[in-house]
N, C-alpha and C positions, 0 to 999 in steps of 0.2 A: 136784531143780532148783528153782532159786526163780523167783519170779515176777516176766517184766519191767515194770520200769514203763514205765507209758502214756506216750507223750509230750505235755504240754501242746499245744494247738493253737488257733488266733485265725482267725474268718474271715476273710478281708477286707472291708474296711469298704466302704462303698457306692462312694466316689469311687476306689478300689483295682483294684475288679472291673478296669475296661476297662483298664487297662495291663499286664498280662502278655500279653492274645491282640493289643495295640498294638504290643510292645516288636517290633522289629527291626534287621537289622545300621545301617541307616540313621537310625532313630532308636530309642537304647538306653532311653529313657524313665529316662535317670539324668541325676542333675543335681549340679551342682559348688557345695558351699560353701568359701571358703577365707579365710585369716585372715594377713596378714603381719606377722610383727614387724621387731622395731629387729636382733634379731642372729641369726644362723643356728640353725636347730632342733636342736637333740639330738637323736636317735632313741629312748637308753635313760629319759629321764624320758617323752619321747612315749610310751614304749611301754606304762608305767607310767601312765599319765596315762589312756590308751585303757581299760584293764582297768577302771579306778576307772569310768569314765565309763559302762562300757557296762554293769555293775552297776545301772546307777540307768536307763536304759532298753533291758529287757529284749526288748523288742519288736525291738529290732536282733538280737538273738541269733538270730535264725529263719533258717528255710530257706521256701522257696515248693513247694508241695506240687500235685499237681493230685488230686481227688476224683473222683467219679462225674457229682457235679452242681456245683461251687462249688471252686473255688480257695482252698488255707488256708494260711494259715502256721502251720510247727510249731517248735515250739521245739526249738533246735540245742544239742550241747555243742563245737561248732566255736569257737576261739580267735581272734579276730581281733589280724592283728599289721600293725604299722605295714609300711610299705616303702619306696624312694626312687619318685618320680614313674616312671615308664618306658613310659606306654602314651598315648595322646591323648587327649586329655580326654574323660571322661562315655563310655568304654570299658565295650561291654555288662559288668553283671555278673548277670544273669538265664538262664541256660540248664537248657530243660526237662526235660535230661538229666542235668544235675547239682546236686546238695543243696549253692552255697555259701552263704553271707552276704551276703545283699543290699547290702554295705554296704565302700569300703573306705577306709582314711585311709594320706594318704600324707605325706611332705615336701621340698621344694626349697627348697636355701638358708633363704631366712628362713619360706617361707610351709609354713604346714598345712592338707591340703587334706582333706574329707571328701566323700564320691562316696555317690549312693544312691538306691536304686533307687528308682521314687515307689510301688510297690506297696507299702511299708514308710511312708513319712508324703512330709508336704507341705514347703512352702518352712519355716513356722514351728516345724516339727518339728524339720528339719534343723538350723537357725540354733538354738535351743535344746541339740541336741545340741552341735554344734560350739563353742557358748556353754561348756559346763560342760569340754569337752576342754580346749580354752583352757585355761580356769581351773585347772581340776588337773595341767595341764604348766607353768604360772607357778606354781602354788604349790609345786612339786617341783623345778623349774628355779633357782628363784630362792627357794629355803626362808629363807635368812638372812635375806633383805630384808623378812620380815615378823615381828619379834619379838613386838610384839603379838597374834600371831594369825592367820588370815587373816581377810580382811574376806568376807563374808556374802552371796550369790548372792541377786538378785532371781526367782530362779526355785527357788520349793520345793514345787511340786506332788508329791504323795504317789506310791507306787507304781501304785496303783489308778487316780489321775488321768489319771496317763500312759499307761495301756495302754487307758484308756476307749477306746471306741466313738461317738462322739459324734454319730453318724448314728441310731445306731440310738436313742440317749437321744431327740432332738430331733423323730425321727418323731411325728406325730399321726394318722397312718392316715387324715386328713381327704380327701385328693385321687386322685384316679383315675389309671390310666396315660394322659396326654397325650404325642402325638407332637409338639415343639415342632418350629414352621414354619421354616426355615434356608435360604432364598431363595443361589444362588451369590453369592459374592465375587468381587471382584478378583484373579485369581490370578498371581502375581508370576514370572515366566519369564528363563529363562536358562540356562547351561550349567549345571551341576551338578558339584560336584568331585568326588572317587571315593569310591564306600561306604567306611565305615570314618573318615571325613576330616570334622572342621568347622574351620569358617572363626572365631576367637573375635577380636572389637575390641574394648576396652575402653581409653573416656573417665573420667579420673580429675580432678572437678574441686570446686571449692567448693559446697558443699549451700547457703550460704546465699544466693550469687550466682544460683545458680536456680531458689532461691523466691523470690526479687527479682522475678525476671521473671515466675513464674508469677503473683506479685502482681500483677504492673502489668497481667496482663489479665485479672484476681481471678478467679484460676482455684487450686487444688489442682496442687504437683508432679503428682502422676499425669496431671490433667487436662491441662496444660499440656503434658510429654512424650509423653503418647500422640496430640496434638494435631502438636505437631511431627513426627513420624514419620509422621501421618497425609500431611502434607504433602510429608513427603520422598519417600513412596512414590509420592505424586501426581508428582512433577516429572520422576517416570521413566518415567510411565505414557504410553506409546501416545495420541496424539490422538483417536486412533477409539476408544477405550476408555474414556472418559472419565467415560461415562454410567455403567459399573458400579462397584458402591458396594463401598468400600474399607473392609474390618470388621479392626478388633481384638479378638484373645481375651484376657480380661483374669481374673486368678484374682483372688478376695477368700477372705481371711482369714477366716472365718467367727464365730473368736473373740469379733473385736469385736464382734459384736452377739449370741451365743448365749453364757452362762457354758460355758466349757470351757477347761481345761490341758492336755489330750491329744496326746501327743504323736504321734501316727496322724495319716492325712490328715484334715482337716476343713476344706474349701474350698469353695468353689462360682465359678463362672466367671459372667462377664458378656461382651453382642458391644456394642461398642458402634461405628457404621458411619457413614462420609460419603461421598455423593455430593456429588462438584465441581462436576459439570455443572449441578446444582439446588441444592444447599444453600450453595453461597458459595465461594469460592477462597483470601481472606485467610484468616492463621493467625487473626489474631480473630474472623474467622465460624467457624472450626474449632474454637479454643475454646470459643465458646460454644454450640455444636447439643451437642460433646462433654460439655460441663458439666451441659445439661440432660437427657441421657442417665444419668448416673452417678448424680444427682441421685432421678431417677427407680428405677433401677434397685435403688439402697443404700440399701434401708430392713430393716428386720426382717421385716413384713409378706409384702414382695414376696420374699427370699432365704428365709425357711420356706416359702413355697408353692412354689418351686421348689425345693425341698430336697425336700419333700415328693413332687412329682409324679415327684423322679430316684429319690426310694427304693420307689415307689408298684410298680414292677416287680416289686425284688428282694424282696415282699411277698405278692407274687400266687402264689397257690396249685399252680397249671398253669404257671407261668413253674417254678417250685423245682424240679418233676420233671423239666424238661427237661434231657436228659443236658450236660454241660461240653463236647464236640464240637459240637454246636448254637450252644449260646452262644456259643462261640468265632467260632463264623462271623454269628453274629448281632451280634455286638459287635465285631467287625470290618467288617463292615459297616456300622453304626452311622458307626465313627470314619472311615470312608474319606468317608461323607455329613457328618459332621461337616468335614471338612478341607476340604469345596468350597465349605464357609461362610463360613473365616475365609481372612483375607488373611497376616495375622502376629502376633504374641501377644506382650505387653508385662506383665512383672511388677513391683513394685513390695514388696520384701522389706519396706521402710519404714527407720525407726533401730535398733541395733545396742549396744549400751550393755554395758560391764562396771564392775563397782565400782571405784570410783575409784582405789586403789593400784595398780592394774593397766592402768591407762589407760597409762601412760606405757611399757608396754611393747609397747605393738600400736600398727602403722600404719595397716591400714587391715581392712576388711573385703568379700570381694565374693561375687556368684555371677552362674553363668550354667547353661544347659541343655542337653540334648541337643533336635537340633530335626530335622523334615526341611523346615521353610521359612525364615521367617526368624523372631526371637525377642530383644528386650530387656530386659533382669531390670538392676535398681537395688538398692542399699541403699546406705545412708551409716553412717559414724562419724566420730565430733567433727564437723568440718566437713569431711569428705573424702568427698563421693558418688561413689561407681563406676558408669556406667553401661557393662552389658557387652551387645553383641550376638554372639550364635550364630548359622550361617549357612553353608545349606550351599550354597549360589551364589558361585562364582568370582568374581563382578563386587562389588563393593564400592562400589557409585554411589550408593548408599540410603544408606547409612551414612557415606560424605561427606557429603552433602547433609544428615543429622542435625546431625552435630557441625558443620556449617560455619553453621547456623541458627543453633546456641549462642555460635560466637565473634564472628558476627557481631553478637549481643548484647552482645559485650565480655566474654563469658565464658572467663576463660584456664583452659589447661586440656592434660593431657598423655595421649597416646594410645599404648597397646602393644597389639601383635597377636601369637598363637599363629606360631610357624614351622608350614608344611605339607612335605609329603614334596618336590614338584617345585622350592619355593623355598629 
């Protein structure tokens, strides 16, 4: 008999741990990147296209494992194959009963969609994967049209780059385990539509018409959107309510301010919160408490001490030995106190860019998330910003009252929504 080989296996990265004992039928902790073009997808260059792609990050090829003490992923010889759309969006793909892929790509009509779980990486990760699939289903779709060659991916991080760890690079062992203080939020009420079910709206309009206006109240896109929505959720808030302070959970990119290409999670979150009742009621008071917030919050400084304090745990000596049943309930408890913090969570993918012969064959690019409150994720190309909300509340009052802030700015701009099963 010969001897099996081992299989390769990867911990999970610090930001990783809490969403396996998170994930549930209500929120699958998977998130939707998707990419449209000018004319309907092929399936056989997609499929073609997927193999090349997932060669180069290998980290997708895993399965999610449970240990003694720590959750891993082990490297899979599982085949991922394209397929038509068929299930509702950010459809769990995590069950602890079975070894799949964390990971699935699908297509309708024009658009190509990639789904994934976030135990496996972050928004930047995804968006980079979904970058290079692009790329090698245009370069196999459309081979003639580039006789010169193809043109040269602004993303060429090494193998090693990509499967980094970048928590554990970035630790200094400097900080103790701190319990951060997370005072209740505003918590947003209503019916609830059925497990299984999210609500997705996505506003499709000019990026640069909306940094016009974030300009005019010299504010940052992000600032100025999450400033609006602050507002929106205000306008539906209970009078008697007024005094509790409406927080945003906001992910940063970590990239920009630590060297790293990793294609693994490497994020860190910010709350940034206004009381109406005390801090001002105009959208221009809201941009600015919000501005001096982010300000404060986005420096290098202050996101390694908290980078530090989140990994300062998974460090501790006596924390290691405790069994994975434990943790499971300790880090689900965690996240249930985490969720009485925040009111709704706003991401910001940022711009989206492929090499230029290839522009002219994408329209646009978007995502959105699996949520259990409410949830708006952005990114733009060329000038075409998506903003999508998730949402698993029936009532849609929030989300007028968003987009109706924008056109009321002269912001034009077209709106489509997911079908649900009763409509």
């Amino acid at each position: 008999m010969g001897n099996k080989k081992a299989a390769e296996w990867n911990r999970l990265d610090n930001a990783a741990k809490i969403f396996p004992p998170a994930s549930s039928k209500r929120d699958s902790k998977v998130f939707r990147f998707a990419c449209e073009l000018f004319e309907e997808v092929e399936p056989e260059p997609l499929q073609a296209a997927l193999e090349q792609t997932v060669e180069m990050f290998p980290i997708f090829r895993s399965v999610l494992r449970k240990g003694l003490f720590w959750y891993y992923l082990e490297a899979s010889t599982l085949e991922p194959a394209v397929h038509t759309e068929n299930k509702m969006p950010c459809s769990p793909l995590y069950d602890g009963d079975r070894r799949d892929l964390l990971f699935r790509v699908t297509y309708y009509r024009r658009r190509i969609s990639l789904e994934v779980h976030h135990a496996i990486t972050d928004g930047t990760g995804a968006m980079q994967f979904l970058r290079m699939l692009v790329y090698h289903y245009l370069s196999i779709r459309y081979a003639g049209d580039f006789p010169d060659g193809l043109p040269p991916m602004d993303y060429d991080a090494s193998m090693t780059q990509r499967k980094a760890d970048s928590f554990q690079k970035y630790y200094s062992g400097k900080q103790r385990v701190k319990m951060e203080k997370m005072p209740p939020a505003y918590q947003i009420r209503g019916m609830r539509l059925p497990t299984g079910q999210m609500r997705v709206i996505e506003g499709v309009m000019s990026a640069r018409a909306v940094l016009n206006a974030a300009h005019s109240y010299h504010a940052t896109m992000t600032v100025f959107l999450s400033a609006v929505l602050l507002c929106a959720i205000h306008d539906e808030m209970p009078l008697r309510r007024e005094r509790e302070r409406v927080v945003l959970m906001v992910p940063v990119n970590l990239r920009k301010y630590f060297s790293s290409e990793s294609a693994r999670n490497f994020f860190s979150i910010i709350r940034v919160g206004h009381c109406f009742a005390s801090d001002g009621k105009t959208l221009g008071e809201v941009v600015g408490q919000i501005g001096r917030v982010f300000a404060q919050e986005l420096t290098t400084e202050r996101l390694g001490r908290r980078m530090d304090d989140l990994a300062a745990l998974e460090h501790n000596v006596f924390a290691r030995l405790v069994p994975l049943v434990f943790k499971d309930m300790g880090m689900a408890a965690a996240n249930r106190m985490a969720r009485r913090a925040i009111t709704a969570s706003i991401s910001n993918i940022g711009k989206v860019d492929m090499p230029p012969p290839m522009r002219e064959y994408i329209r646009q690019f978007d995502v959105f998330t699996s949520t259990d409150r409410l949830q708006m994720c952005m990114c733009s190309y060329q000038d075409r910003l998506v903003l999508s909300f998730s949402s698993v509340f029936a009532d849609t009052d929030i989300i007028k009252r968003f987009f109706r802030t924008l056109t009321g700015m002269g912001i034009d701009m077209k709106i489509v929504s997911n079908p649900l099963d009763e409509e």
